[in-house]
C-alpha beads as a LAMMPS data file, in Angstrom:
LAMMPS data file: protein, C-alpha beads

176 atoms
175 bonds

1 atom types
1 bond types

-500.0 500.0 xlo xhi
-500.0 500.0 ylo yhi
-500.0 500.0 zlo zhi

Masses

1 110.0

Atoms # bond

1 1 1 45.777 -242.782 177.052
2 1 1 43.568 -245.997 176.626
3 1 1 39.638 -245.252 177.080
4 1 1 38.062 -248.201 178.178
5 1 1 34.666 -249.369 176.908
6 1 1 31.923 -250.213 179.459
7 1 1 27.838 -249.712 179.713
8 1 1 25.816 -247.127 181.740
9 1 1 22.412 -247.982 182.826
10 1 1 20.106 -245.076 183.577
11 1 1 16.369 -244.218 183.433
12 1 1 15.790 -247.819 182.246
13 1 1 17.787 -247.493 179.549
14 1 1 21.973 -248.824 179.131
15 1 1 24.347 -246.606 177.179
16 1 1 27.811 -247.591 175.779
17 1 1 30.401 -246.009 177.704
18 1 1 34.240 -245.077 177.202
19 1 1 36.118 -244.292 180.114
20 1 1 39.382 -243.267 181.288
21 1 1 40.196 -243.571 185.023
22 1 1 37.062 -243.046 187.475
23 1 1 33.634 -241.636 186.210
24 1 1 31.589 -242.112 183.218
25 1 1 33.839 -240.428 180.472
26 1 1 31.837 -240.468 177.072
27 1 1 28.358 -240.994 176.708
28 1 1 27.214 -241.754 173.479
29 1 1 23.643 -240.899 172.623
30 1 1 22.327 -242.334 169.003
31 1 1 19.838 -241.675 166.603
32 1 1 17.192 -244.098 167.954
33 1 1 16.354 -243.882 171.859
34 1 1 14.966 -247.403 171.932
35 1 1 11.601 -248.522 173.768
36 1 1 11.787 -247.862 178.230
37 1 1 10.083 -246.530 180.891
38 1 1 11.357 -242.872 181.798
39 1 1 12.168 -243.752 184.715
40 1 1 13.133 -246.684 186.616
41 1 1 16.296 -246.565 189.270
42 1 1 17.437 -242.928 189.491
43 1 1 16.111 -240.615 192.426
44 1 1 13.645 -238.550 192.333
45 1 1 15.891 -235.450 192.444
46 1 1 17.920 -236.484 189.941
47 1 1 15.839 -237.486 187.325
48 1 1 13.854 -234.134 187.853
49 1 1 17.039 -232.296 187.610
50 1 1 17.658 -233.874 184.422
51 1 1 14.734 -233.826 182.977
52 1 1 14.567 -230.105 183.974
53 1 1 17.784 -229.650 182.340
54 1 1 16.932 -230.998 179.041
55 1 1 14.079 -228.906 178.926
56 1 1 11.469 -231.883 179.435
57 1 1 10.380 -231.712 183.097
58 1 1 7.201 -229.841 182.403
59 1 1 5.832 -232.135 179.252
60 1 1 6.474 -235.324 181.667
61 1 1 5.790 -235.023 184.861
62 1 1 2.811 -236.616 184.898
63 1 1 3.788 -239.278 183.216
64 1 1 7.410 -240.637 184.552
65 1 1 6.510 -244.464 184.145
66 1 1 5.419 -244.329 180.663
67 1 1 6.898 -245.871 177.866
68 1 1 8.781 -243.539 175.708
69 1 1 7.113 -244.837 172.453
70 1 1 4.095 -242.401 173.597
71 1 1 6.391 -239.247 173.217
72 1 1 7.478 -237.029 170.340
73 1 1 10.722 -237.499 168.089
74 1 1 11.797 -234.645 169.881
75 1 1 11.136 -235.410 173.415
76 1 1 12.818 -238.575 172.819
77 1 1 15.999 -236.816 171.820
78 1 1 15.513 -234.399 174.829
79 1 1 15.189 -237.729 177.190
80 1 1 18.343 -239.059 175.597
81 1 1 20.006 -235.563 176.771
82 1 1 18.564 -235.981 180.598
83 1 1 19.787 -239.354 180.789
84 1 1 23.575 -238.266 179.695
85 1 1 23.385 -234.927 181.823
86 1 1 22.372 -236.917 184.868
87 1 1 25.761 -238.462 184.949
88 1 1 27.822 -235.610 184.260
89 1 1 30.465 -236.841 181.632
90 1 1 33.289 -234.972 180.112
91 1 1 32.450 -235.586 176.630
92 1 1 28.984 -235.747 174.653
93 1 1 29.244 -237.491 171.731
94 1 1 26.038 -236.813 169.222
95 1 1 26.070 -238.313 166.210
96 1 1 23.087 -237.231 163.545
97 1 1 20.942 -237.064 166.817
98 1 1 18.040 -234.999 165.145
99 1 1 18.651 -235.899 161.333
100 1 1 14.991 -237.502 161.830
101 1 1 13.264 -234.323 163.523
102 1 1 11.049 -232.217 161.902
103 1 1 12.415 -228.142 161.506
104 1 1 11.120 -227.314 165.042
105 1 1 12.470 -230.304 167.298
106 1 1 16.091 -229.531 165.554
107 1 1 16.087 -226.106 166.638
108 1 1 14.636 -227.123 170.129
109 1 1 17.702 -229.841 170.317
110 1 1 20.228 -227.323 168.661
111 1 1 18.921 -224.471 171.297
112 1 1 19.250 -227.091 174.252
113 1 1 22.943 -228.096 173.426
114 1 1 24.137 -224.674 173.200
115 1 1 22.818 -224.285 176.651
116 1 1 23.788 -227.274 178.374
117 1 1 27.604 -226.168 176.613
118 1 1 27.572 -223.049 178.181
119 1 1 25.738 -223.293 181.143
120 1 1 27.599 -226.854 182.460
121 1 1 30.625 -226.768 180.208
122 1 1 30.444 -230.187 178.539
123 1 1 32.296 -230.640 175.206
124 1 1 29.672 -231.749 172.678
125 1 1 30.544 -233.584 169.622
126 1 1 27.924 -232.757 167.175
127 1 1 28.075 -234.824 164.018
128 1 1 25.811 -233.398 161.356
129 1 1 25.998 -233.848 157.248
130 1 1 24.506 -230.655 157.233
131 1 1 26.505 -227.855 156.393
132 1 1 24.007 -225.500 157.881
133 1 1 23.716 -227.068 161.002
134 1 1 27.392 -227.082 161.115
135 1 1 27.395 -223.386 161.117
136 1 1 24.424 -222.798 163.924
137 1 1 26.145 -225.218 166.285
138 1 1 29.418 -222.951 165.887
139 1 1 32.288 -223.769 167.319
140 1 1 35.124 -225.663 165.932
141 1 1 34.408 -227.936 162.752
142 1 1 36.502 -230.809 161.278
143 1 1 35.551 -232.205 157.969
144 1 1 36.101 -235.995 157.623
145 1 1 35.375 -237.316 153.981
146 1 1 36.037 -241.502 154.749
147 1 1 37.466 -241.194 157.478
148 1 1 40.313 -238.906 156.554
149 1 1 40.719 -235.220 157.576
150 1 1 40.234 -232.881 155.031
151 1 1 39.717 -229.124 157.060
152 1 1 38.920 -227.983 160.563
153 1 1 38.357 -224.758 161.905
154 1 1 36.137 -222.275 163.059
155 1 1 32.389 -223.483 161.606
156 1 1 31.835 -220.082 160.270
157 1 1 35.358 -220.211 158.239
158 1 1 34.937 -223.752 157.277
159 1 1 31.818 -223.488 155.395
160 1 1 31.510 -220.161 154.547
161 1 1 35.123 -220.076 152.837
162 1 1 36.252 -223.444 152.048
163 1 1 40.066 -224.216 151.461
164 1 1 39.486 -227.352 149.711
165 1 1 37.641 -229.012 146.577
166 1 1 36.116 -230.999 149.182
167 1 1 34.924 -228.592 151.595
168 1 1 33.437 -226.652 148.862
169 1 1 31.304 -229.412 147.354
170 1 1 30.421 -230.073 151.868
171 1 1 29.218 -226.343 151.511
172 1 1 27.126 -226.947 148.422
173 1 1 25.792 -229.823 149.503
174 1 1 26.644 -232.093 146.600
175 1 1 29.649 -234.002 148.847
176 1 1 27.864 -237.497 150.216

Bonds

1 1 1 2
2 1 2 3
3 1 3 4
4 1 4 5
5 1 5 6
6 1 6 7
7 1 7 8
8 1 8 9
9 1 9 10
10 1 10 11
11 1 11 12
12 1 12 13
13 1 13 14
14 1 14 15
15 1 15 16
16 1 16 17
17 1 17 18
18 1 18 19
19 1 19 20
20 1 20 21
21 1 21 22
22 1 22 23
23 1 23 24
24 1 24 25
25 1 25 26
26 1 26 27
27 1 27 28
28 1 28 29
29 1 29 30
30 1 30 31
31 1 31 32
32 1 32 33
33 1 33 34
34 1 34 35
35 1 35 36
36 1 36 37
37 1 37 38
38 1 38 39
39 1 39 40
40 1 40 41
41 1 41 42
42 1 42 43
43 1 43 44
44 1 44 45
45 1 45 46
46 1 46 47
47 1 47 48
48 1 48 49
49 1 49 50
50 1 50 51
51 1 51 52
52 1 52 53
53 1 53 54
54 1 54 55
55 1 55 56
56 1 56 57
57 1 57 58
58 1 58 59
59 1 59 60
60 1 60 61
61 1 61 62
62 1 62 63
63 1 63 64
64 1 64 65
65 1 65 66
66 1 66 67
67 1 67 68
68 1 68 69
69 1 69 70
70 1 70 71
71 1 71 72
72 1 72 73
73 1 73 74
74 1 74 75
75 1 75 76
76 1 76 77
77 1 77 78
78 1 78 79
79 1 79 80
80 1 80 81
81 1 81 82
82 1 82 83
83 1 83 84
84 1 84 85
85 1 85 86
86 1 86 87
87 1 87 88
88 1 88 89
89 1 89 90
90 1 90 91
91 1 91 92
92 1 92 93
93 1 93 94
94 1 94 95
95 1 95 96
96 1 96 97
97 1 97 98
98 1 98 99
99 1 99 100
100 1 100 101
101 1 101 102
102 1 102 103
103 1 103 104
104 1 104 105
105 1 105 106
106 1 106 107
107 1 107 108
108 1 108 109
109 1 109 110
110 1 110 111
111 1 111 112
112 1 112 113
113 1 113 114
114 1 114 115
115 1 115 116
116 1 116 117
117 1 117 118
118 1 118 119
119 1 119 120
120 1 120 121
121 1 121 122
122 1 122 123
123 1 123 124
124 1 124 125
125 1 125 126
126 1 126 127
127 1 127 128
128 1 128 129
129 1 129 130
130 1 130 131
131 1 131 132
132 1 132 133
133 1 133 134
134 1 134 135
135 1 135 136
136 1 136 137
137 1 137 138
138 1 138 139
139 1 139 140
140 1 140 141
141 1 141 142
142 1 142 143
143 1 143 144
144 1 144 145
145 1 145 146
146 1 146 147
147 1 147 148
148 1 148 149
149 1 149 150
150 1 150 151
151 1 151 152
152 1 152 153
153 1 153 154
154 1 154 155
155 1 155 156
156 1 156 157
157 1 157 158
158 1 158 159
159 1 159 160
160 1 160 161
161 1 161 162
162 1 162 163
163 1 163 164
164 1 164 165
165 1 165 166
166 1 166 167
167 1 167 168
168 1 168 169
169 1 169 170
170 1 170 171
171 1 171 172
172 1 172 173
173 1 173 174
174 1 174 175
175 1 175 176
């Protein structure tokens, strides 16, 4: 049925939301957090929870009315995440949320979603142009070339054996 688009305002910062019937629905995080304080209207309690949740409570604490500008690429992300987890939606949509993070904030971002799946049961959309990312989220995979469909599946079967022309040149990197 229809999802209907609205906003979300949390931690001083308003995300685009879809919704269907009561709640928040999706949650989409992008690429660039933007410039706000950490923390503006939410409780104390929550915004610890979901801070501690996205594995950011510690690095801080001490700092909760800061601008966000003074924190790493990563702990940007990792706010992003707290801000969506606070609110508890059904769906997480991620698209190319650490294609600018260095080697170690990627894993730290990869490691954190495969948590928050497990341990809250969200479904995570992860959209990644990289084939091995693809395979360390795991999971189910769809490759879309344009738009269109091509081959979905289990991530290890998808990249790792190809059906398509397609796929293979997603696998080899040479499909972009």
């Amino acid at each position: 049925e229809g999802w209907e688009p609205g906003e979300f305002t949390a931690a001083g910062m308003t995300f685009p939301t879809y919704r269907r019937g009561r709640g928040p629905g999706v949650v989409v995080i992008h690429e660039v957090p933007g410039i706000t304080p950490l923390v503006t209207r939410f409780a104390d309690e929550v915004v610890e929870r979901s801070l501690r949740g996205a594995a950011l409570w510690d690095e801080v604490k001490d700092r909760l009315n800061e601008s966000a500008l003074g924190m790493s690429g990563g702990q940007q992300q990792r706010l992003c995440i707290a801000r969506v987890v606070a609110v508890q939606p059904e769906v997480i949509l991620m698209d190319e949320s650490t294609s600018a993070l260095d080697p170690t904030a990627t894993e730290a971002i990869e490691k954190l979603i495969k948590e928050i799946v497990k341990d809250q049961k969200y479904t995570v959309i992860f959209i990644t142009h990289n084939p091995e990312q693809a395979l360390r989220m795991g999971g189910q995979s769809l490759l879309l070339v344009k738009g269109k469909l091509i081959e979905s599946g289990e991530s290890a079967q998808l990249i790792n054996s190809p059906q398509t022309e397609m796929g293979q040149l997603y696998k080899d990197k040479k499909l972009g």
